[in-house]
N, C-alpha and C positions, 0 to 999 in steps of 0.2 A: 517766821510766823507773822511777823510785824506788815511783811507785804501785801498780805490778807486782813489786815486788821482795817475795822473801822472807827474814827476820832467820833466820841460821842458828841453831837452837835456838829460832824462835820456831813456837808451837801453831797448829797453819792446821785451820781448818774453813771449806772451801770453801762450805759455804752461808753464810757471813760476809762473803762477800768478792762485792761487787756485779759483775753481771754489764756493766752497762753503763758503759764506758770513755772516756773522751777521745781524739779521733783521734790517730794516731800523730804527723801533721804534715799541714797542712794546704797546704802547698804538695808535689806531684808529687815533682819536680825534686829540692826537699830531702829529701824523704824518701825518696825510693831512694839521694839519696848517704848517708844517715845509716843508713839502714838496711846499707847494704852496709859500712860502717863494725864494724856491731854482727853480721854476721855473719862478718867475719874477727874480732871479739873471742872468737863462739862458735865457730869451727874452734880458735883458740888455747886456749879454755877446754875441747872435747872432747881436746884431747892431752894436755893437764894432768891431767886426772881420771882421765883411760885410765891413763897410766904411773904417777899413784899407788894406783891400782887399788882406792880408799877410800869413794870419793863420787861422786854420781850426780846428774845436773839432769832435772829433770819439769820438763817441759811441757805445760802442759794446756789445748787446745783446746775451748769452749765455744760450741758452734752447734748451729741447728734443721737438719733434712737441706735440702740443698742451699745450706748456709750456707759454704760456701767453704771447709770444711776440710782438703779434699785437697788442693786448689789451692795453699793457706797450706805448707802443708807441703810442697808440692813447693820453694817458692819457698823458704823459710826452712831450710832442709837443703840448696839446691842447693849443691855444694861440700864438701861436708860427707863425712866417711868414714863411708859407710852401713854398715859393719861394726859401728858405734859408736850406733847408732839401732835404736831399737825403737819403732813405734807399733801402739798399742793401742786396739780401741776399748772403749766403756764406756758 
């Protein structure tokens, strides 16, 4: 995860940062339970941010058109208070 991760304060130029990733998990099974792990971390982490009213997470989706990006999003937000989301495209 930590490969994805950004150092708060640290300088991001997105064309630095390689598009091509290691799967998230190569077993199914584990990875929808690990996933489903990491998005009750992000409902916990959107209440946090919301009530300190301070700071903000970007998320940035990088695909060609029909690269799955709706889909990702529907799945990775499901659960999630869409009051609290904005996507954009770009």
């Amino acid at each position: 995860m930590s490969q994805h991760q950004i150092i708060p304060g640290q300088q991001v130029t997105l064309s630095d940062i390689p598009t091509e990733a290691k799967d998230f998990c190569d077993d199914r099974k584990k990875a929808e339970k690990r996933f489903g792990k990491l998005r009750d971390e992000f409902i916990r982490w959107q209440r946090v941010l919301w009530s300190e009213g301070k700071q903000k997470l970007l998320i940035v989706l990088q695909a060609t058109d029909a690269g799955g990006k709706d889909g990702t999003i529907r799945k990775v937000f499901k659960g999630v208070n869409p009051q609290g989301v904005k996507v954009v495209s770009f």
